[in-house]
C-alpha positions, 0 to 999 in steps of 0.5 A: 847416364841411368835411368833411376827416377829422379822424382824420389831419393836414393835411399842409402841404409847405413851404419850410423857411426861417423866411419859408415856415415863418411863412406856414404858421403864417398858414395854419394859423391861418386853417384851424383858425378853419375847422376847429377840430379839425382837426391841421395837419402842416408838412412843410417840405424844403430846395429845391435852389433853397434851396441854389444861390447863384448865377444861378437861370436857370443852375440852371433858374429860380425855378421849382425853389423849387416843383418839389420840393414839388409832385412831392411832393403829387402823390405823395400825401406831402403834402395841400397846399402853400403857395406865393408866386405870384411864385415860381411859373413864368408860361411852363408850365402848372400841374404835372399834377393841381394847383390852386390853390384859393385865394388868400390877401388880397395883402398889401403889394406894394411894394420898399424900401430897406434901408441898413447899420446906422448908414448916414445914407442915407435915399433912393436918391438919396442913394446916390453914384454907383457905390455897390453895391446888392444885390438878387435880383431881374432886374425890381428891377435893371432898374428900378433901372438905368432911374432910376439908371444909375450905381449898380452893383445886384449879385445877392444871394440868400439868406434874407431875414435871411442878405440883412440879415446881408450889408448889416450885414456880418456875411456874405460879403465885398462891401461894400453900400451898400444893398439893396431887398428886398420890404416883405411879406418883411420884414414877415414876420420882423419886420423892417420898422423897417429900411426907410429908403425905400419905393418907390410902384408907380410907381417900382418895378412889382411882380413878377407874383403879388406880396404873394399865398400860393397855397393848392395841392393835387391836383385830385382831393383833394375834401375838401382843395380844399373846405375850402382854397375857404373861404379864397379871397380873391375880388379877389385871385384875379381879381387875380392871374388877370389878371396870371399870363394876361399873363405866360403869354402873355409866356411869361416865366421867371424871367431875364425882367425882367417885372413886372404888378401889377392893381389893383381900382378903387373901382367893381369895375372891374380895372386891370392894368399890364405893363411888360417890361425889358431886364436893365440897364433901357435898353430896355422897354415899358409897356401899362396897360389896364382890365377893359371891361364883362364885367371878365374878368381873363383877357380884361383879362390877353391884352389888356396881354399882347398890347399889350406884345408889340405894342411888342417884348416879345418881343426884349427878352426874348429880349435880341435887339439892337433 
């Protein structure tokens, strides 16, 4: 049981996109089996990164799909947030008077391909050469470009189902040939029959935070932070710990093509993998490295982080010609 007040509303901010509204819904659900009678409030708002089509890193990066929302939990016009990790910004610490008092279960982490309704391409390497393939991320391009130099990956942004509109062509004006978008958006509005081709963690590494809904609120706010701490997934946080202290140290922002992604083996032991890209994938650095006896995920974290910027990480991010 909690004991938040049951006389006032949860008040949820969010994004207000149709992905950031259903993970409300998944939170909200897991909150009231907590707290049968409380009453949950989204209070979603249109991010200025919601409205920016262009490069984020011009606009101040990805961090902006989170910036409005925090300053409004930490003025009190909110109680909690719902945030995707990989969404919040690895290279300065958490805003003032925030936490993160849970973690949800990682849902799946991998990308996938997605091609035009009625195309017969099933794989990327059916794609030909020079075919355009749309994604928004910096750390897909890069892997992409790293298999198949030869195809042109184009930056597209949006809402996951304005995304599928403009592979079908039903928006905007440049033909795509195909799109690699994450398999847990997709799962999320329903559209996971359009995946043709799933890539394995080998072939296409994650992004930081990955596949995990943090659960934010003020530091002070004790009946919020305990009633959200019932929700925290273990593994998950120790998980996500060791690959936000490897990004930290990279101090990596969104224009950096960087993706860890830790794992809990069978006997209890973390297991995190870092790789670093330049933007077209001709130059990057790998580290893989497992928890030792204490199992610290931030120890594990500072250990791959500092073996990545022992192989150059740092040149590769800042794009200084090796």
């Amino acid at each position: 049981m909690t004991d938040f007040p049951t006389d006032r509303p949860l008040r949820i901010g969010t994004r207000s996109s149709p992905m950031a509204l259903a993970q409300v819904d998944q939170v909200a659900a897991l909150l009231r089996k907590t707290a049968p009678d409380i009453t949950i409030e989204p209070v979603p708002v249109t991010t200025e990164a919601d409205m920016w089509q262009g490069d984020l890193a011009k606009l101040g990066g990805k961090g902006l799909f989170t910036k409005r929302i925090d300053q409004m939990l930490q003025r009190g016009e909110v109680d909690m947030a719902v945030h995707c990790v990989k969404d919040v910004p690895g290279d300065v610490p958490l805003p003032d008077g925030l936490i993160f008092a849970a973690y949800l279960p990682r849902s799946d982490v991998r990308d996938v391909l997605l091609v035009p309704e009625g195309s017969d391409v099933q794989t990327l390497d059916d794609l030909p050469a020079g075919a355009n393939v749309g994604t928004s991320a910096v750390r897909r391009k890069a892997q992409i470009n790293r298999v198949r130099p030869d195809l042109n990956v184009v930056r597209v942004r949006g809402m996951i189902g304005t995304r599928v509109d403009k592979l079908d062509g039903k928006k905007g004006d440049l033909k795509l040939d195909a799109m690699v978008l994450a398999s847990s958006g997709l799962e999320r509005i329903g559209l996971t029959h359009r995946a043709r081709q799933t890539f394995t963690t080998d072939e296409i590494l994650p992004p930081v935070g990955a596949g995990v809904l943090g659960l934010q609120c003020r530091r002070d706010d004790g009946p919020v932070a305990g009633l959200l701490s019932q929700l925290n997934h273990e593994r998950t946080m120790l998980e996500v710990t060791a690959e936000r202290v490897m990004l930290h140290g990279l101090r990596g922002h969104c224009n950096s093509p960087i993706a860890g992604y830790c794992v809990t083996d069978p006997d209890g032991q973390l297991n995190l993998r870092g790789m670093v890209f330049s933007r077209d994938g001709s130059r990057f650095v790998h580290a893989h490295d497992w928890g030792e006896l204490a199992n610290d995920p931030a120890v594990l974290g500072a250990r791959v982080c500092a073996e990545l910027l022992r192989q150059g990480a740092r040149t590769i991010i800042e794009g200084i010609p090796h």
